[in-house]
N, C-alpha and C positions, 0 to 999 in steps of 0.2 A: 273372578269371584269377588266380591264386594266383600270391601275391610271387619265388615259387621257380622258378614255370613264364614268369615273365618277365624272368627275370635268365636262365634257360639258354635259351630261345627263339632257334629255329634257323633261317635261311628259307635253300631248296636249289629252283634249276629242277628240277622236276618231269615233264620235259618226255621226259626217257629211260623212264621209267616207263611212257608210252605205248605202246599196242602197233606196232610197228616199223611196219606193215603202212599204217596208218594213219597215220602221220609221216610216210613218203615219199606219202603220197597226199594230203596238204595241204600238202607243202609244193612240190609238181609242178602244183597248180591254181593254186599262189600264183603259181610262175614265169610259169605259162603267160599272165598277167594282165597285156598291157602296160603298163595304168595303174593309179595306188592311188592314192587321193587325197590325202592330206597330204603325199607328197614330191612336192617339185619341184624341177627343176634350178637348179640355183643357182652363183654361180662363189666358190664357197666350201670349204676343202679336204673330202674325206668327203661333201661334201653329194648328190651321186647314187647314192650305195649307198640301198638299201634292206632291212632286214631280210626273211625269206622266210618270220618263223613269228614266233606271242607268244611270251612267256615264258611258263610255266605255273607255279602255286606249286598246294600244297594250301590250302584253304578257312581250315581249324585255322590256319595261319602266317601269312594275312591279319588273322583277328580278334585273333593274336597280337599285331601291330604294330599292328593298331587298341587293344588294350588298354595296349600297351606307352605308345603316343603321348599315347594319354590321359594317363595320371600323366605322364610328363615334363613334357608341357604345364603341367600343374598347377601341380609343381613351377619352373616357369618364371617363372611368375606369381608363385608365393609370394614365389620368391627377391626378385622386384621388389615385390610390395608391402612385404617387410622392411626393404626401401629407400628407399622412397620413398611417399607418402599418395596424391598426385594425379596427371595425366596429366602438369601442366608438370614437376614436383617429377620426375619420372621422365626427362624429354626434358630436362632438363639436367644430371642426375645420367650420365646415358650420353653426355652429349656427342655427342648428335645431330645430322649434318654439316647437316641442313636442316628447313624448316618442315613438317607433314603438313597437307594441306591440310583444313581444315573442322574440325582437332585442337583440342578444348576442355582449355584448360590447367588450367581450374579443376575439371575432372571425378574424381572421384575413382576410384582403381582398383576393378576389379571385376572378377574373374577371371570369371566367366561371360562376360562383355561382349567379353574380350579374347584368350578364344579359341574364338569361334564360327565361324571360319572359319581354316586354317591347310592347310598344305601341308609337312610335313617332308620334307629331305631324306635319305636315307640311303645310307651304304654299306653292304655286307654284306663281312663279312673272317672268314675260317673259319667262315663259315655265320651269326656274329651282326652284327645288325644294327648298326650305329652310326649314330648320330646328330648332322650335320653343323653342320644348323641349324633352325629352326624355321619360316621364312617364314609371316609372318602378315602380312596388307596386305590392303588392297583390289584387289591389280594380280594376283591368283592368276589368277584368269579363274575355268573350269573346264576338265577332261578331255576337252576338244572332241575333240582328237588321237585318245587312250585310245580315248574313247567311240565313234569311229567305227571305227578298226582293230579292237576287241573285237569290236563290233558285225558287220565286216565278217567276221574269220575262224571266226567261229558260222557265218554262211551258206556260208563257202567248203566248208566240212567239217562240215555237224551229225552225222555220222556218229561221230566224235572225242568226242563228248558232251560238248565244251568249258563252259563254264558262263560265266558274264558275271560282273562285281564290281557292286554296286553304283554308281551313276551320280551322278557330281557335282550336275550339273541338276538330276535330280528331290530331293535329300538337302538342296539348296540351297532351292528353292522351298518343301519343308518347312518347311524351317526360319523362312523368312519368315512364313510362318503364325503359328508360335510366335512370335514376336519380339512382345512385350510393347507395349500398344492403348495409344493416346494420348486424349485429349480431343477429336476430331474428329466423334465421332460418327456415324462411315462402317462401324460394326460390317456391315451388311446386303451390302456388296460391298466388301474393303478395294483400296483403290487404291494399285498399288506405279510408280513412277516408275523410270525406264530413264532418265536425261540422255542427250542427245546433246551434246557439247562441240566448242569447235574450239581444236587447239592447234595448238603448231610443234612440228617435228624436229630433229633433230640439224643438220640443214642449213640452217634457219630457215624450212624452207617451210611453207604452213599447211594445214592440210586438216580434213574435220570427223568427229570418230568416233565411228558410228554401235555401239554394241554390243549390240544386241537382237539374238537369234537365234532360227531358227525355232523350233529345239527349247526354248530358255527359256521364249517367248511362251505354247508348247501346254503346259509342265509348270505353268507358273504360273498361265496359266488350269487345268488340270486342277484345282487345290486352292481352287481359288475367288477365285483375284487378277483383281482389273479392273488391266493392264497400261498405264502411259501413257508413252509415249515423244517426250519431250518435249524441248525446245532448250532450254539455260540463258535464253539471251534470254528465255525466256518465261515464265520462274520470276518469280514475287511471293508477295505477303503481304495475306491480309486482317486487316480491322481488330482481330481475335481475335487474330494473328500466327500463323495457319495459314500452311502451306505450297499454291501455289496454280500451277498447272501449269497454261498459258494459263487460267485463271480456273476447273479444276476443282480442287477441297480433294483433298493426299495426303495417304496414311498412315503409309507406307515408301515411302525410297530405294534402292536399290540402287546400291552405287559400285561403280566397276568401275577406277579409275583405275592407270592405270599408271605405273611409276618415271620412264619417260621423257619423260611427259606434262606440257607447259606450257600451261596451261591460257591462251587467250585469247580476248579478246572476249567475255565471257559475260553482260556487260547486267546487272550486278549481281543475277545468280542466284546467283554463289557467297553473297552476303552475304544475299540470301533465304535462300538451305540454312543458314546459320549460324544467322542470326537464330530459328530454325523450330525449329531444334536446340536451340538454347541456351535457348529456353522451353518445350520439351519435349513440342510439337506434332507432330513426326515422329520418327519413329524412322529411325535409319540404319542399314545392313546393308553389311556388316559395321562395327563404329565403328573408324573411322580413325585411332584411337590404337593400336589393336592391332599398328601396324606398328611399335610400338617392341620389340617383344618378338623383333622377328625379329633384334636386336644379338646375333653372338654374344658381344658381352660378358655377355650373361646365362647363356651355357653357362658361361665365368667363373665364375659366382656361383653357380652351382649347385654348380663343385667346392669353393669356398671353403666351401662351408654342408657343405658332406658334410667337411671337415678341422676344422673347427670343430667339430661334432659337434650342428649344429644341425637336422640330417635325423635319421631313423630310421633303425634299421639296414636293416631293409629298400628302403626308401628310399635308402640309398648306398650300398649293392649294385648298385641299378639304373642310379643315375648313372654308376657304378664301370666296371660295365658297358657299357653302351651309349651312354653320351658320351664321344668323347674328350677324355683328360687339353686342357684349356684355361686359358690365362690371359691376363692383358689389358696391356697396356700403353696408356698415354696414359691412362687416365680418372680416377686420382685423384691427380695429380700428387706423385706419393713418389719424389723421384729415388733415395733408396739403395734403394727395392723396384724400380725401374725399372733400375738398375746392374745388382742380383740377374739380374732375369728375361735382360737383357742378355746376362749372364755363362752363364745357362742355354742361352740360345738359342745364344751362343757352341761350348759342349760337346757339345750333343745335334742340332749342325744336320743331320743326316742323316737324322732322327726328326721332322724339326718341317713345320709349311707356315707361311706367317703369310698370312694375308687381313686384311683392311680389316672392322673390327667390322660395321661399315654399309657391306653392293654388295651387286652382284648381278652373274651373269651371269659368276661366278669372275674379274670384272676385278682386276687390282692382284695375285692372289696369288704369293706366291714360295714355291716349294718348294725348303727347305734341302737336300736332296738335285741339284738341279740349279743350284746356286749356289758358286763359291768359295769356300771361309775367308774369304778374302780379303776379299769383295765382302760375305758373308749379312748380317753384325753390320750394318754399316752400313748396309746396305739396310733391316733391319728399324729398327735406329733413327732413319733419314733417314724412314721412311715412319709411322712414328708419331708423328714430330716435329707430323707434316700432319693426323691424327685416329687416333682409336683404333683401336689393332690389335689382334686376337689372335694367340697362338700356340698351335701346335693339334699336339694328336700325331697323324703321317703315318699315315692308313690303307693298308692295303694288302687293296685290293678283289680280291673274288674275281672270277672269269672265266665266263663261260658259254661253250659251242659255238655257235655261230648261223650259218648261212646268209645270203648277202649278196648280191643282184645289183647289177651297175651298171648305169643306167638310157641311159646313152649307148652303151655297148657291148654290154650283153646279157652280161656276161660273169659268173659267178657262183661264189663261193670259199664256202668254210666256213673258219669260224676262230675261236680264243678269245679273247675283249673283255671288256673290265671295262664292269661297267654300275652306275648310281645310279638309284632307285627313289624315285619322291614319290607320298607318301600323303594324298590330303586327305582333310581331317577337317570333319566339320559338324556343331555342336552335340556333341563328345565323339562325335564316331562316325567311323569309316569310311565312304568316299562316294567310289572311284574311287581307281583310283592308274594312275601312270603311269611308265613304266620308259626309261632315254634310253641305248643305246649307244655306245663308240665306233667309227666305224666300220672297215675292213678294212686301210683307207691312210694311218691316222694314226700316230701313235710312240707306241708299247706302254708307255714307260714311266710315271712321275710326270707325270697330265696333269688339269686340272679336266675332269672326265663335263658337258662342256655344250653348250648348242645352236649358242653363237656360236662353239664350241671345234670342229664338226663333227659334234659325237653324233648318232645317231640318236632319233627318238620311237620306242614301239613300245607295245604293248599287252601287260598281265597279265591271263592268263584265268585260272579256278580249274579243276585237274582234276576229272576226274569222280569223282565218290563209287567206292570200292574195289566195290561191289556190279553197277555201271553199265559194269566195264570187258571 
């Protein structure tokens, strides 16, 4: 995609554009469906609505923001390796709240390596996309959600000629293929490892979690994976320093590990995995450094490089564009640049949000708009006192129409919602996106688009080619 066609790159539901006829005729078999499988009731605000359609974009505006993601990504990295040489040199340059687990300090950056698997978040505000954050981790999952609602309103309505996005799972299991052969000498069937681990929750209770899924198991066989899904407990080492899953040699891991997971009990498989890694006997998928790139203080550093004049021009056009203005406080202790941004965040609070560089799940955020004079300054500098913050210029997301039932009453409204859209990306590709609304009974205004906030999941289908309609 040409530098020009991704700085004006416009994404619009597509969804009116269908023939009427046909919109109320999917969206009347949707109702009619007592049950849908990903929502369930829950005692949580929003959480029994259900949307009653996908979102629809065109094809062109998908591979737009797959192209668009790509360079930013890039650009994400570069900005970090101008910073920093190796993974530790990185994880303390950002002031990292905690350890990654299996994180090799001594590894050096490598943008391939650190962004093979990613999930951006985005808003759309007058048709362009913005770009919230990056999330790159091991804890993405995949488009489980997506993939089954898409899935599902294909069959409800093939008459719609809806089309499918490409699928997380199969783009993922690809890509395991590609991931670069170690010394194992298992070329003839590679053997990819699934852990099972047992951690605590939030509550301290323990339980063991299982993440193989049926559909992962059949895509990764499909490409020729012997799958092993195996207990930490059972991980060792032979005298090679292979990786050895009750006593069979692996090739690749697959992590799958979540933010909120504490890993325990695991019979020292964690210091197998390490050990295995660190002499370059396995490979890991995705590598667990790459969750440092998900700091927004790297959107930070990206506008610092475009005022410096250390991008291209076309190059900070695009940042210009599609990220908003960012900057960081806490991370390189400069109290009069710290006073400055202070003093900024002071004048423009109505403009601004501040999140925590490192969360997830929009905990901690304060949006200067729903805050006092009074109260913002200090909150923003009481809360960076604690770890790095950014300050971020306020989007103001666009709105869809969307149909809504509620699952306890039957009752069903249409109404306009602001929605954020995650695109994951595998190996520089597009692979699944998934689209989260708010639902019908929450407050319209200044709110984080998230799951633990009440949003909705929903699925993006692509419309039909103009010749098909």
């Amino acid at each position: 995609m040409a530098d020009d066609d991704r700085v004006d790159l416009v994404i619009v539901d597509a969804w009116d554009e269908l023939p009427e006829q046909l919109r109320r005729e999917l969206v009347a078999r949707r109702a009619a469906l007592p049950e849908w499988g990903p929502y369930q009731r829950e005692d949580r605000p929003g959480r029994n609505w259900e949307p009653l359609r996908p979102m629809v974009i065109r094809e062109r505006a998908y591979r737009g923001l797959e192209s668009l993601s790509t360079r930013l990504l890039r650009l994400a990295v570069d900005a970090c390796c101008r910073r920093a040489s190796t993974v530790g040199d990185l994880h303390r340059l950002l002031r990292f709240p905690h350890q990654i687990l299996l994180m090799d300090p001594d590894r050096p950056l490598v943008a391939a390596e650190l962004t093979r698997f990613a999930r951006p978040d985005i808003l759309v505000e007058r048709g362009r996309p913005r770009f919230l954050e990056f999330n790159i981790s091991t804890r993405l999952g995949g488009d489980g959600v997506a993939g089954w609602l898409a899935e599902a309103y294909v069959r409800l309505c093939p008459e719609i000629g809806l089309r499918l996005p490409p699928t997380t799972v199969a783009a993922q299991c690809a890509a395991l293929t590609r991931t670069p052969g170690t010394e194992n000498g298992h070329r003839s069937s590679r053997r990819l490892l699934i852990p099972v681990h047992a951690v605590t929750d939030s509550t301290g209770a323990r339980h063991r979690r299982y993440m193989i899924k049926p559909g992962v198991l059949a895509a990764a066989q499909q490409v020729g994976l012997e799958v092993l899904h195996t207990d930490l407990v059972d991980l060792g080492l032979d005298n090679a320093g292979r990786l050895l899953a009750s006593d069979v040699p692996v090739d690749i891991v697959l992590l799958g590990w979540r933010g909120s997971d504490h890993i325990v009990d695991d019979g020292g498989g964690l210091a197998a995995l390490c050990t295995a890694d660190r002499a370059r006997t396995v490979e890991l998928f995705p590598r667990p450094e790459s969750g440092l790139v998900s700091s927004k203080a790297v959107l930070s550093w990206l506008h610092e490089d475009c005022d410096a004049g250390v991008l291209g021009v076309a190059d900070r056009a695009l940042v210009r564009a599609h990220v908003p203005r960012t900057v960081c406080l806490g991370l390189d202790g400069d109290p009069d640049g710290e006073r400055r941004l202070l003093r900024i965040a002071a004048d423009d609070r109505d403009r601004l949000v501040a999140k925590p560089a490192v969360g997830r799940s929009g905990n901690d955020v304060i949006f200067g708009s729903r805050t006092s004079a009074q109260n913002w300054q200090t909150a923003v500098a009481d809360a960076a006192r604690e770890s790095p913050l950014v300050l971020q210029r306020r989007v103001e997301p666009d709105r869809i129409t969307m149909p809504f039932r509620d699952r306890e009453s039957g009752r069903q409204v249409t109404t306009r919602v602001p929605f954020v859209l995650s695109l994951f990306m595998v190996d520089g590709a597009a692979a699944g996106i998934l689209v989260r609304h708010m639902a019908p009974d929450l407050p319209g205004g200044d709110e984080v688009i998230g799951m633990r906030h009440g949003a909705r999941p929903n699925a993006v289908l692509f419309a039909p080619e103009p010749h098909a309609t």
